[in-house]
C-alpha positions in Angstrom: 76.8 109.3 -61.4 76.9 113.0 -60.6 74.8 115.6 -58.9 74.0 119.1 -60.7 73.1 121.0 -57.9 74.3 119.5 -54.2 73.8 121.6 -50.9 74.6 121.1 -47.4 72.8 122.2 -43.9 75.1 122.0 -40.8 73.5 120.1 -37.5 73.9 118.9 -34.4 74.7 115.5 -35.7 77.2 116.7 -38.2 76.0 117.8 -41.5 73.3 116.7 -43.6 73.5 116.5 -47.7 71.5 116.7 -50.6 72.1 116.3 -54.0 69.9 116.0 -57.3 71.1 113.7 -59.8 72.0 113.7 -63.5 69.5 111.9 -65.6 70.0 108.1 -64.2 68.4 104.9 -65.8 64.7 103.8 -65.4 64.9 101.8 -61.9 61.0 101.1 -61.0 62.1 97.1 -62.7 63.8 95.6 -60.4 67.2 94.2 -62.3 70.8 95.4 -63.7 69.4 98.8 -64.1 68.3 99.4 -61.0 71.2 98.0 -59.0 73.6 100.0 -60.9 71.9 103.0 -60.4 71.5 102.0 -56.5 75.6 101.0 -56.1 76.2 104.3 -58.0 74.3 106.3 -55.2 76.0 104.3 -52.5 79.3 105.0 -53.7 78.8 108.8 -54.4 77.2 109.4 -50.7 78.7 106.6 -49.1 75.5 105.2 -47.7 73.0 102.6 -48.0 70.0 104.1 -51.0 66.4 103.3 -50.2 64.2 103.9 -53.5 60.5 103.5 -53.5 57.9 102.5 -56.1 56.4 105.6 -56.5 52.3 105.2 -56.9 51.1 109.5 -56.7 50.1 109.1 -53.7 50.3 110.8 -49.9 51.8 107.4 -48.2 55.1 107.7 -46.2 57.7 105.0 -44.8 59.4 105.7 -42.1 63.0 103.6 -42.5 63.4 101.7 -39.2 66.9 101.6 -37.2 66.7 97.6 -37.8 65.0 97.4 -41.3 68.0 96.0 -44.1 68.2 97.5 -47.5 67.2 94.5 -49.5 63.5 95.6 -49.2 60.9 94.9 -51.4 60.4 98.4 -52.9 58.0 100.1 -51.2 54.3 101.6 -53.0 54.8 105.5 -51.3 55.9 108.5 -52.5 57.9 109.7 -49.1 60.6 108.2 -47.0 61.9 109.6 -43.7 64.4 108.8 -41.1 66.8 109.3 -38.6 68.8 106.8 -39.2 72.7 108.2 -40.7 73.8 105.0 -42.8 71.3 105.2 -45.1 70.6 107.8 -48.4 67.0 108.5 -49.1 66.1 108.9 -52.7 62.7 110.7 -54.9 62.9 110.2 -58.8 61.2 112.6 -60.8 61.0 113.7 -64.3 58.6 116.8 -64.2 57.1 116.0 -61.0 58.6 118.0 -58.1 61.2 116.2 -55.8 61.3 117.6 -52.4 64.0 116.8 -49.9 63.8 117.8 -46.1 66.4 117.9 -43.3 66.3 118.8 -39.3 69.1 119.9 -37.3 67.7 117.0 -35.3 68.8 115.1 -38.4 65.7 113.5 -39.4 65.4 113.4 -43.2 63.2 112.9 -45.8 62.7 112.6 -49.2 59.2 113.3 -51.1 57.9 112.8 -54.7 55.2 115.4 -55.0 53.3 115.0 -58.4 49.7 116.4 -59.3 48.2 113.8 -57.2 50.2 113.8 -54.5 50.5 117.2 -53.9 46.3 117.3 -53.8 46.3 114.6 -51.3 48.8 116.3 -49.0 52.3 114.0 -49.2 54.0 117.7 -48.3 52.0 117.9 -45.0 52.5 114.5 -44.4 56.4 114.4 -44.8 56.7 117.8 -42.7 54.7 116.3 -39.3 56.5 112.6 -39.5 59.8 114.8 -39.3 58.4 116.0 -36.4 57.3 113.7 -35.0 60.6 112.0 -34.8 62.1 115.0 -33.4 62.4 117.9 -35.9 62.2 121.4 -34.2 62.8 123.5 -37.5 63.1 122.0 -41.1 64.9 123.3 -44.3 63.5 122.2 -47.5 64.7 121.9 -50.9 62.8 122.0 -54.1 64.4 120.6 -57.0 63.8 120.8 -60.3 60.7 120.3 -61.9 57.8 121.5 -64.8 57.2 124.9 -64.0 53.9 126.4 -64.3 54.0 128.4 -67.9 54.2 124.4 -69.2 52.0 122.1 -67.3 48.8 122.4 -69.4 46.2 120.6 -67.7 42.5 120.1 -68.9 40.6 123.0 -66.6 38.2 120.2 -64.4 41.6 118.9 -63.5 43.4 122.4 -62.9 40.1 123.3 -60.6 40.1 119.9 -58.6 43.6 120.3 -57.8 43.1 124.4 -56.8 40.0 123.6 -55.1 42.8 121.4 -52.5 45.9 123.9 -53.2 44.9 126.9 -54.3 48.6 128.4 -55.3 48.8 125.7 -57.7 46.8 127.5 -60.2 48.4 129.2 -63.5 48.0 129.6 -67.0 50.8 128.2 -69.7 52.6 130.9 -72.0 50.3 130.0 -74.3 47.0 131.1 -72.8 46.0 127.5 -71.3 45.1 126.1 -67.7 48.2 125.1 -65.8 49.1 123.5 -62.7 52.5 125.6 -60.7 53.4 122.6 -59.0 56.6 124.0 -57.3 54.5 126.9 -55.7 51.6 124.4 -54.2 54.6 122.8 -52.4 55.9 126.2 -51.2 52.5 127.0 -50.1 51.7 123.9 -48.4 55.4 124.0 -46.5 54.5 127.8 -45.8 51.2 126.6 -44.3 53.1 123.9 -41.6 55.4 126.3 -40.6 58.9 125.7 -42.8 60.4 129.3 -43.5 63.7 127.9 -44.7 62.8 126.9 -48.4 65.6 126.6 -50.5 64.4 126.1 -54.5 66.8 124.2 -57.7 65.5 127.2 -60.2 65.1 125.4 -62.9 61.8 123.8 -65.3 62.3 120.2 -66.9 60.4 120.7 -69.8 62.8 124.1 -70.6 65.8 123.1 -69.8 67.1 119.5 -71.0 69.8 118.6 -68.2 66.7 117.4 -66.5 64.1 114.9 -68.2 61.1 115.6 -68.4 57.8 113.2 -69.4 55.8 116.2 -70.8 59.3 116.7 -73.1 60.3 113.2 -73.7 57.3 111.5 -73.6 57.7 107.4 -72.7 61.5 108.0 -73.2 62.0 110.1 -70.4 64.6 109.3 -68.1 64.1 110.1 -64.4 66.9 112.1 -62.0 67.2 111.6 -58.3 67.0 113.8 -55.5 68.7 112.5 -52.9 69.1 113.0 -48.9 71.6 111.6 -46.3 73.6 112.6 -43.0 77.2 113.0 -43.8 77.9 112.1 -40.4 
């Protein structure tokens, strides 16, 4: 396994990393897939992966200093921490995968899709960090569908800008969108986070990433993933 884009943020606690993934095999069944793709993580970043069982939603985990990684995989769609033996991990394959560091180092890592984005999982992520001690937070946006290719049916486009109104576009075809990547700038605009760092690149155009809307059932899914280096 390999990351295609990988950036670090210097900290008090030594520097934190992130990384988004090439495309890796389908790990939401648990089995030979999964733990491959887990023990590849673990040997690139030298720390423990947590995965979740993403469900679109806005719950978060917070990964405890005595919890083991032989979890049950948890129904959220955020993880945070504090803890610097363990690599947090979001999957996505058009959906945006946000990752989220302190100079506190507290980290997390969020899948925002459609759904989750309406029912605030960005907010959510942002005031756990603080409240386990963040006093400034840089962000990362990875790659995801941008919004000249996320036709959505206009009730659904209007519910979700109703709840975040910068997610609203049109396709380059004349259509209603959804800008997913701006309603999570927006939304980490509105709590405050200034340092906003953004992988400039749309699944569905460009195929080192996969993408759902591109690939259908096929798709693959990449990783974004978070950890302290030290």
């Amino acid at each position: 396994m390999r990351f295609l884009h990988r950036d670090t943020l210097a900290t008090a606690h030594g520097a934190v990393a992130v990384g988004f993934t090439e495309p890796l095999p389908i790990i939401t069944d648990v089995g030979q897939a999964r733990a491959t793709v887990l023990a590849d993580v673990g040997a690139v970043t030298g720390r423990t992966p947590w995965v979740m069982h993403q469900v679109h939603g806005a719950d978060l985990h917070v990964v405890g200093d005595d919890e083991v990684a032989d979890h049950p995989v948890l129904d959220v769609d955020a993880l945070a921490t504090t803890r610097s033996d363990v690599a947090l991990m979001a999957r996505a394959a058009d959906c945006v995968p946000l990752l989220l560091a302190s100079p506190e180092g507290a980290v997390s890592a969020v899948h925002a899709g459609r759904r989750g984005l309406a029912l605030g999982v960005v907010p959510e992520a942002v005031r756990c960090l603080r409240d386990l001690g963040a006093t400034r937070l840089t962000a990362w946006v990875g790659p995801h569908i941008c919004g000249r290719c996320y036709e959505v049916p206009q009730p659904m486009q209007e519910e979700v800008v109703a709840l975040v109104p910068a997610s609203r576009s049109t396709t380059s075809w004349g259509t209603p969108a959804l800008d997913l990547g701006a309603g999570v700038r927006a939304q980490l605009e509105g709590e405050g986070v200034d340092d906003v760092r953004t992988v400039d690149a749309c699944t569905r155009e460009d195929d080192r990433w996969p993408s759902y809307r591109r690939e259908g059932d096929a798709a693959l899914r990449f990783a974004g993933v978070v950890w302290r280096e030290s």
